[in-house]
C-alpha positions as a Python dict, from the first residue, in 0.01 Angstrom:
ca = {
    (1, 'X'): (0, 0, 0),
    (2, 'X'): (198, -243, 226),
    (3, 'X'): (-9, -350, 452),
    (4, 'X'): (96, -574, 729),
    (5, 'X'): (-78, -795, 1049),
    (6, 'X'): (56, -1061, 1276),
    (7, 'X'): (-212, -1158, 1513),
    (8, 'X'): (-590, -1291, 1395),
    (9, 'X'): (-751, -957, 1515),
    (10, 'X'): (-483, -760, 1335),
    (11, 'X'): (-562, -960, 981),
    (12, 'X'): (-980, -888, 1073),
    (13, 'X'): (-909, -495, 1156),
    (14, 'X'): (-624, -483, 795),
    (15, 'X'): (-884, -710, 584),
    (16, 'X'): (-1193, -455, 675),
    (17, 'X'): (-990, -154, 630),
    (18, 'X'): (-884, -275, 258),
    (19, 'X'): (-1179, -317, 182),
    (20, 'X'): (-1292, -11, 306),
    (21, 'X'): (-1051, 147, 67),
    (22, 'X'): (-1131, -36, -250),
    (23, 'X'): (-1478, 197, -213),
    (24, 'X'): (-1227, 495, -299),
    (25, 'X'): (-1000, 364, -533),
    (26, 'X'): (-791, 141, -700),
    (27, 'X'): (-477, 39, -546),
    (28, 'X'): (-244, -259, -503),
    (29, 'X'): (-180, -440, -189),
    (30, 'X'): (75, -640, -61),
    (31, 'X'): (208, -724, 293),
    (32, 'X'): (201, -969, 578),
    (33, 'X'): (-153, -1137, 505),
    (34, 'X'): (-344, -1370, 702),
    (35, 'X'): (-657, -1496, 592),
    (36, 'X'): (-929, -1240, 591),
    (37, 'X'): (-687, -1037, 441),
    (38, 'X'): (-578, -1270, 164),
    (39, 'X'): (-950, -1269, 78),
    (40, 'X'): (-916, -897, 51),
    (41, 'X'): (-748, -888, -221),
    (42, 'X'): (-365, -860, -26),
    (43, 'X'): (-118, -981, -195),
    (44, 'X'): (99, -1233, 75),
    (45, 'X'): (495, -1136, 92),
    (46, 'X'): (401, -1380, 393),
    (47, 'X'): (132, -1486, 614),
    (48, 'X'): (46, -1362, 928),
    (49, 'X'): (17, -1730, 1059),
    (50, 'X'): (434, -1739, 1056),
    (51, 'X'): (424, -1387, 1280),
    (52, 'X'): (206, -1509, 1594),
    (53, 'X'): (420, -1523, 1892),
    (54, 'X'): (262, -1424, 2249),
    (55, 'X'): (407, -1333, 2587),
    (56, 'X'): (791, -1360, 2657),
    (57, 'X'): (895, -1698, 2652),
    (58, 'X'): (703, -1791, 2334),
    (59, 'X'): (841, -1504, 2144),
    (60, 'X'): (1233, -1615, 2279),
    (61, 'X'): (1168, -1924, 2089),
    (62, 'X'): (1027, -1763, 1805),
    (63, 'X'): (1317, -1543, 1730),
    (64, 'X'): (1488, -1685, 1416),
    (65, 'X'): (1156, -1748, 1293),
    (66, 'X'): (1070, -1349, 1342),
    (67, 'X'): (1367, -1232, 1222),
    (68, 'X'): (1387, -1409, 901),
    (69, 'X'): (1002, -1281, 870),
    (70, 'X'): (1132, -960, 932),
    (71, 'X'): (1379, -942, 629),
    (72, 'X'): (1197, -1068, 425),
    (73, 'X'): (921, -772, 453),
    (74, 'X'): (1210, -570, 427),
    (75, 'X'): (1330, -668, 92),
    (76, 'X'): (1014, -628, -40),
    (77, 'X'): (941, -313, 67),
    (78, 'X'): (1264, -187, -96),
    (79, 'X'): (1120, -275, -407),
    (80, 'X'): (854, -84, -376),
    (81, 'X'): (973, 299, -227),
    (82, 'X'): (675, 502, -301),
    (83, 'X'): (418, 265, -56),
    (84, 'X'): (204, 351, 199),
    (85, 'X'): (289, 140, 515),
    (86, 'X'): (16, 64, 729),
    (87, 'X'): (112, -156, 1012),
    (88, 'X'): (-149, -322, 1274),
    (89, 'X'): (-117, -414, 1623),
    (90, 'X'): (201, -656, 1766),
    (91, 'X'): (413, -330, 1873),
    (92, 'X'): (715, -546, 1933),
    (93, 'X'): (719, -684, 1571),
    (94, 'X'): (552, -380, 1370),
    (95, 'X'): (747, -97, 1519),
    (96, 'X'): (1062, -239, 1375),
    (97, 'X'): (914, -268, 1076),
    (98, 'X'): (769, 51, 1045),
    (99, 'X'): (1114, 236, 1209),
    (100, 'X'): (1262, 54, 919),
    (101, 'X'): (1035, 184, 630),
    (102, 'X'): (1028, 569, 782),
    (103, 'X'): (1342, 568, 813),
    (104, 'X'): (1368, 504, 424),
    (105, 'X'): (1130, 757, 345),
    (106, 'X'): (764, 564, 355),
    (107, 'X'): (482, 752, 538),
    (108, 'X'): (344, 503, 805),
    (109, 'X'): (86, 470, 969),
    (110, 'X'): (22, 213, 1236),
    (111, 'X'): (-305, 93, 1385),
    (112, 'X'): (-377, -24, 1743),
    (113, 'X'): (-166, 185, 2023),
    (114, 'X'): (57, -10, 2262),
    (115, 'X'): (-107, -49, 2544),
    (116, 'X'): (199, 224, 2723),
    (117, 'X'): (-32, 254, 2987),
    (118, 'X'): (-74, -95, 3090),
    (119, 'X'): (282, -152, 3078),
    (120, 'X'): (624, -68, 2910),
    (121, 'X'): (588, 336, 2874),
    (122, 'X'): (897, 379, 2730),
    (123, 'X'): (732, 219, 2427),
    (124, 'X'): (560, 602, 2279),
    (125, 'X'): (923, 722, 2207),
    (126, 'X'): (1003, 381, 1986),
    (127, 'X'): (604, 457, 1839),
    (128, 'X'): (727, 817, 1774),
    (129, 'X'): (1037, 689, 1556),
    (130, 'X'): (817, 390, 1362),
    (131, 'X'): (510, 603, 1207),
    (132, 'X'): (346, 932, 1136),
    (133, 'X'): (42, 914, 1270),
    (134, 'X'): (-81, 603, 1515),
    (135, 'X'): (-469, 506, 1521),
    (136, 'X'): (-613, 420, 1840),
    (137, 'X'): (-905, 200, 1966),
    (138, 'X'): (-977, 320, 2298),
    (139, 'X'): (-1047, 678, 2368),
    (140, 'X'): (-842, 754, 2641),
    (141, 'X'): (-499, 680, 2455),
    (142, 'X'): (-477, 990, 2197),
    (143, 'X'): (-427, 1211, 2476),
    (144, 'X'): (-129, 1019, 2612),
    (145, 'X'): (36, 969, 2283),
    (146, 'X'): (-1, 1337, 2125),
    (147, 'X'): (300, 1458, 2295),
    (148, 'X'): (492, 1242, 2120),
    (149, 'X'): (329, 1142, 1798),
    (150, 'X'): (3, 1239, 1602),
    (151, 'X'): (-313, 1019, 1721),
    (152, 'X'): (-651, 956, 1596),
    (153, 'X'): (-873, 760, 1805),
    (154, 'X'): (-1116, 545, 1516),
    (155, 'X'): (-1350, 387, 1803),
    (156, 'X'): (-1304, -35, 1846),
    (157, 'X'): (-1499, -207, 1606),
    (158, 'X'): (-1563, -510, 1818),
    (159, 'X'): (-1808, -325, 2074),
    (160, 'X'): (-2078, -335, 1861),
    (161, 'X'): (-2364, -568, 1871),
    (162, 'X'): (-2631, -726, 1646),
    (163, 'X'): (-2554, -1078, 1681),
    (164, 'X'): (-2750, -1332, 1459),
    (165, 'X'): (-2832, -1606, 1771),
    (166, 'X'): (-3054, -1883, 1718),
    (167, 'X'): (-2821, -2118, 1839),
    (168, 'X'): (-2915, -2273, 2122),
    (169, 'X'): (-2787, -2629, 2129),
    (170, 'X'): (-2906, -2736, 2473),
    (171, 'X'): (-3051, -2569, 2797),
    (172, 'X'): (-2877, -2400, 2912),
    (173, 'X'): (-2632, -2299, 2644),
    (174, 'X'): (-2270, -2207, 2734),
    (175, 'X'): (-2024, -2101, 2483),
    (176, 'X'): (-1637, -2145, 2518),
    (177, 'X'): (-1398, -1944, 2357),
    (178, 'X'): (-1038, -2077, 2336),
    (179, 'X'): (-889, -1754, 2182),
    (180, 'X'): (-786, -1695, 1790),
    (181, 'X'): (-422, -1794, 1841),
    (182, 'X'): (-276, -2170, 1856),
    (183, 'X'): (-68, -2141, 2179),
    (184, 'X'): (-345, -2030, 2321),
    (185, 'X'): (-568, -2338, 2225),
    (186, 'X'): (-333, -2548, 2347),
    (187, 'X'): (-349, -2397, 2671),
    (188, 'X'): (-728, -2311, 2732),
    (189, 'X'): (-894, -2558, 2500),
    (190, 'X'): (-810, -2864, 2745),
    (191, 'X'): (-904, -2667, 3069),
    (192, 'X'): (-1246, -2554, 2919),
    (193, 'X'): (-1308, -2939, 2789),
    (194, 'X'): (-1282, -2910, 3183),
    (195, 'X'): (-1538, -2722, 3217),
    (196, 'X'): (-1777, -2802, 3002),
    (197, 'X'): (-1792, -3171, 3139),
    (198, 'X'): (-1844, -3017, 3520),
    (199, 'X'): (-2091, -2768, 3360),
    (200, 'X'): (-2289, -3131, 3221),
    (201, 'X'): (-2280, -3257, 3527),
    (202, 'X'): (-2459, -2970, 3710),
    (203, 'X'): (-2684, -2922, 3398),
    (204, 'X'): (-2737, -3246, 3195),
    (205, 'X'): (-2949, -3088, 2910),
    (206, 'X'): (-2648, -2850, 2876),
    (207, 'X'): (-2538, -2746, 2521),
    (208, 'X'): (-2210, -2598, 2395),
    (209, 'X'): (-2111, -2319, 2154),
    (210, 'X'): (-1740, -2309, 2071),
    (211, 'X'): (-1687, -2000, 1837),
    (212, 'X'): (-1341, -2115, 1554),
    (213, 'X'): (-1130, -1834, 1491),
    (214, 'X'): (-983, -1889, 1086),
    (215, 'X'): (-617, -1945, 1239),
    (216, 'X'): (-730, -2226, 1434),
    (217, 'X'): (-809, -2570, 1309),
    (218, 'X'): (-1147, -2761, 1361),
    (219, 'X'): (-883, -3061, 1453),
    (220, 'X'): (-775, -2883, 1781),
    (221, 'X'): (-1063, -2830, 1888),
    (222, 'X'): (-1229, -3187, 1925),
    (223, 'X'): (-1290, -3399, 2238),
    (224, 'X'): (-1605, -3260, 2316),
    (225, 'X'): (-1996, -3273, 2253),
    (226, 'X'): (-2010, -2958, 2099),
    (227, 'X'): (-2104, -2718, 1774),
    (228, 'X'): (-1824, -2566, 1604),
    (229, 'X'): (-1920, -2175, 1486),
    (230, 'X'): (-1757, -1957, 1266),
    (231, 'X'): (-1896, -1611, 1401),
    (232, 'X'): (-1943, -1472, 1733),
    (233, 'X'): (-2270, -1343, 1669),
    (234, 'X'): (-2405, -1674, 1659),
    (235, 'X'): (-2365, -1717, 2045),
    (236, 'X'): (-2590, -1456, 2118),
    (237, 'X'): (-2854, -1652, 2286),
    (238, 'X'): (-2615, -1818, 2463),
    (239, 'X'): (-2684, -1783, 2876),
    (240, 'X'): (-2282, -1758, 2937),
    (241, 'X'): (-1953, -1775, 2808),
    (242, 'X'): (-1627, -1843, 2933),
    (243, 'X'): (-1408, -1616, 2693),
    (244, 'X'): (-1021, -1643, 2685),
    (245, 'X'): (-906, -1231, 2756),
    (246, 'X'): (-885, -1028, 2417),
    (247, 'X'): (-1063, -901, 2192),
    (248, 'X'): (-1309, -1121, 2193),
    (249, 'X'): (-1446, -1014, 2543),
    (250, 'X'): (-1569, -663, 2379),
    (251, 'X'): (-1758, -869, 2104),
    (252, 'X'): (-1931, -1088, 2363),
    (253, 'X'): (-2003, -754, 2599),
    (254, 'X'): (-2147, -659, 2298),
    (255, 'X'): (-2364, -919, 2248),
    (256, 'X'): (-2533, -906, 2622),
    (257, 'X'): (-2363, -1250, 2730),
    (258, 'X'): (-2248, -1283, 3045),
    (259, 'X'): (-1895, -1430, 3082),
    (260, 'X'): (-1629, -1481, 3267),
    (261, 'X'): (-1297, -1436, 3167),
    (262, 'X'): (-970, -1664, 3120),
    (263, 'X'): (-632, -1636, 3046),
    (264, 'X'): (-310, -1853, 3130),
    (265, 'X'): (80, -1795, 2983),
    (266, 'X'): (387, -1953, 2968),
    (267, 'X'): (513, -1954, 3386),
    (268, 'X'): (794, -1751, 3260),
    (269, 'X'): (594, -1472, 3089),
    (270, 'X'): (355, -1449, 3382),
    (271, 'X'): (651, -1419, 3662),
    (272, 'X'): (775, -1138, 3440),
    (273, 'X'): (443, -971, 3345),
    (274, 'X'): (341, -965, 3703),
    (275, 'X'): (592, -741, 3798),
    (276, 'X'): (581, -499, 3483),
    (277, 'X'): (187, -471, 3425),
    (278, 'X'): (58, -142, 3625),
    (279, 'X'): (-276, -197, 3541),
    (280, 'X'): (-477, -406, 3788),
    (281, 'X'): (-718, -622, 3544),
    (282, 'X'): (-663, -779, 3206),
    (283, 'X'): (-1003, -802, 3078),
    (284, 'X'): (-1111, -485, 2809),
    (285, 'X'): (-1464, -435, 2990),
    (286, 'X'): (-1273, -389, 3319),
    (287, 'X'): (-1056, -151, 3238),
    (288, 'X'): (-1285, 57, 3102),
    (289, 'X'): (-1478, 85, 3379),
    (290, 'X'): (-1382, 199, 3725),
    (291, 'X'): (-1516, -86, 3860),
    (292, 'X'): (-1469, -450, 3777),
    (293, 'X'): (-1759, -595, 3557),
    (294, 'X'): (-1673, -936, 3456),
    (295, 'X'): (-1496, -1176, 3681),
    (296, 'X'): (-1097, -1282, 3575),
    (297, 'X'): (-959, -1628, 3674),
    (298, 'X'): (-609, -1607, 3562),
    (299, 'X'): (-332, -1823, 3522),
    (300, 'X'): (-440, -2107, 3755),
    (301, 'X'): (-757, -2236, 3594),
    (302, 'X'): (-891, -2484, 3781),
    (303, 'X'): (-1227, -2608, 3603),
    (304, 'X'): (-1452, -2648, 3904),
    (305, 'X'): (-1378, -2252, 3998),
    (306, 'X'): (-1451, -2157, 3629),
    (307, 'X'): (-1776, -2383, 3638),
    (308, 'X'): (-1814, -2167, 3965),
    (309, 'X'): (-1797, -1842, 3830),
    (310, 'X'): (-1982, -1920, 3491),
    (311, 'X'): (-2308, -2036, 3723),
    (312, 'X'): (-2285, -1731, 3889),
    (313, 'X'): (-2306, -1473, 3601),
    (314, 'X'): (-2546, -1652, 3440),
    (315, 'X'): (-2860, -1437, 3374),
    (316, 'X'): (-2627, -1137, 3515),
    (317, 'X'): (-2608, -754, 3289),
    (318, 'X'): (-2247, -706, 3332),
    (319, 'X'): (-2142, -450, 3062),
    (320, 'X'): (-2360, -141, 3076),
    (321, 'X'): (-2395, -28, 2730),
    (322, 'X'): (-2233, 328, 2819),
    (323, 'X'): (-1907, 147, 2820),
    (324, 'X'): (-1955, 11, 2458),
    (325, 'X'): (-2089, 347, 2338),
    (326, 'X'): (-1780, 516, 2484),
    (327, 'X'): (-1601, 265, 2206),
    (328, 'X'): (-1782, 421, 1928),
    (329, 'X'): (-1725, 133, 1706),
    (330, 'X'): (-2003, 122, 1400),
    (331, 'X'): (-1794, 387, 1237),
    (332, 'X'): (-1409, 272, 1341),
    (333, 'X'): (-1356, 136, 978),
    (334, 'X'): (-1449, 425, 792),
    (335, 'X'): (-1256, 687, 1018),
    (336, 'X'): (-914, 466, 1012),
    (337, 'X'): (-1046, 444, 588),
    (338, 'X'): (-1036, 843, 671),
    (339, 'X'): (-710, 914, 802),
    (340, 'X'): (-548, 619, 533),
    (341, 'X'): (-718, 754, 191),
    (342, 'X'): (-544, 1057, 149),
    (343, 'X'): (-197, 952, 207),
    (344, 'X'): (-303, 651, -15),
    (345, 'X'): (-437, 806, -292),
    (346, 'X'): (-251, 1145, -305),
}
């Protein structure tokens, strides 16, 4: 299998689905790796840490970088023509890889739909031409991709709960979340420092929770009075969270934590996205729900507003559990295990 991830929640969903699949069988795999996956078992052509490029501008720059990325996948792949390709999230980059490999023959199958029906439609007829079948995370997407290509949805692993807690490092406890990907450290770590210091202020026996994705370095995170965690679940107890907009906003929904959201871009990117998005929210639990549920400061994060919103939700139920259900996520591994085995193994 060639198995291949460029963002950290691409190299957590590829890792688990691995090993998934070593329950089945034997099999070798090799791909674009980052580090859960490299633990797996996969063996790196390259690592996903070279891939990660987000929003318009950044990705501009990244070009060369990409492209030379991109050829070198390729060459491997030709040495290997009877593979499974299973590609994972970061449409741009993934569906010309996978376009590349069907076209020469390789069944693919890629994992984590576009979001076509944020923005960028046009995107399901490029999806149609990169892979066989596409597995989805959200419910609602099969039926907008079928006419074009085959869809499963496997449910969104991150909506489901059981955190571990017991961290509670002060009262109250806030946890900050920075996001899994360096540019966006360097962006939201210094504004939440921000807010963490006007959150003090208000509440002197404060205490903060900073969850560390594996991509990002304990160095860039330091300037602050705070503990360091390596799992989500271990904010559980926490009273709020300020969470930068991804994934990470399902896990904490699932968790019970009230947050509110963040998320800031290069100027460029945001000019441009403002006019393509159709969607009217960026946070998952929002647009799920036909009603907003967690409050969004975007773009212009000024830490007194945050501090603002974050005393306001505290002690708040925002996501009612119907929403996570509707995610059906305790079995997502096993179903996208489902729909990869046979073609794997056959």
């Amino acid at each position: 299998m060639f198995i291949a991830a460029a963002e950290p929640s691409g190299d957590e969903l590829a890792a688990a689905l691995v090993v998934a699949l070593r329950t089945r069988g034997r099999f070798v795999a090799r791909g674009l790796a980052g580090p859960r996956m490299r633990a797996a078992g996969v063996q790196p052509v390259a690592q996903s840490e070279d891939a990660t490029a987000i929003g318009l501008w950044e990705v501009l720059g990244a070009l060369p970088r990409l492209a030379a990325l991109l050829g070198r996948l390729k060459r491997d792949l030709q040495a290997h023509p009877k593979a499974l390709v299973v590609t994972v999230d970061s449409p741009d980059l993934m569906l010309r890889f996978g376009r590349f490999a069907k076209r020469r023959g390789h069944r693919v199958v890629h994992w984590v739909a576009p979001q076509v029906w944020a923005w960028r439609p046009g995107r399901v007829h490029r999806l149609a031409r990169a892979c066989d079948t596409v597995l989805c995370l959200l419910p609602f997407e099969p039926p907008l991709l079928e006419p074009y290509v085959r869809a499963v949805f496997t449910g969104h692993p991150a909506a489901v709960g059981g955190g571990r807690g017991g961290v509670r490092p002060g009262t109250p406890t806030f946890a900050l979340l920075p996001g899994s990907r360096p540019s966006e450290v360097r962006r939201t770590w210094p504004v939440l420092r921000e807010v963490a210091r006007e959150l003090r202020q208000r509440h002197p026996m404060a205490g903060f929770l900073v969850p560390r994705a594996p991509s990002i370095a304990r160095a860039a995170l330091g300037g602050l009075d705070a503990i360091i965690v390596d799992d989500v679940s271990d904010i559980a107890d926490a009273d709020a969270a300020v969470v930068t907009s991804g994934t990470a906003t399902l896990q904490v929904a699932a968790l019970g934590v009230p947050m509110v959201v963040i998320y800031k871009v290069h100027p460029f990117t945001w000019a441009i996205a403002r006019r393509l998005v159709r969607v009217p929210h960026l946070a998952l639990p929002n647009l799920l729900s036909a009603t907003p549920l967690v409050p969004e400061i975007l773009q212009d994060l000024d830490p007194g507003r945050i501090a603002d919103a974050v005393d306001a939700v505290r002690g708040q139920a925002q996501v009612p559990r119907s929403i996570l259900a509707s995610l059906d996520g305790s079995a997502a591994i096993e179903r996208a295990a489902d729909e990869v085995a046979p073609l794997l193994f056959s």
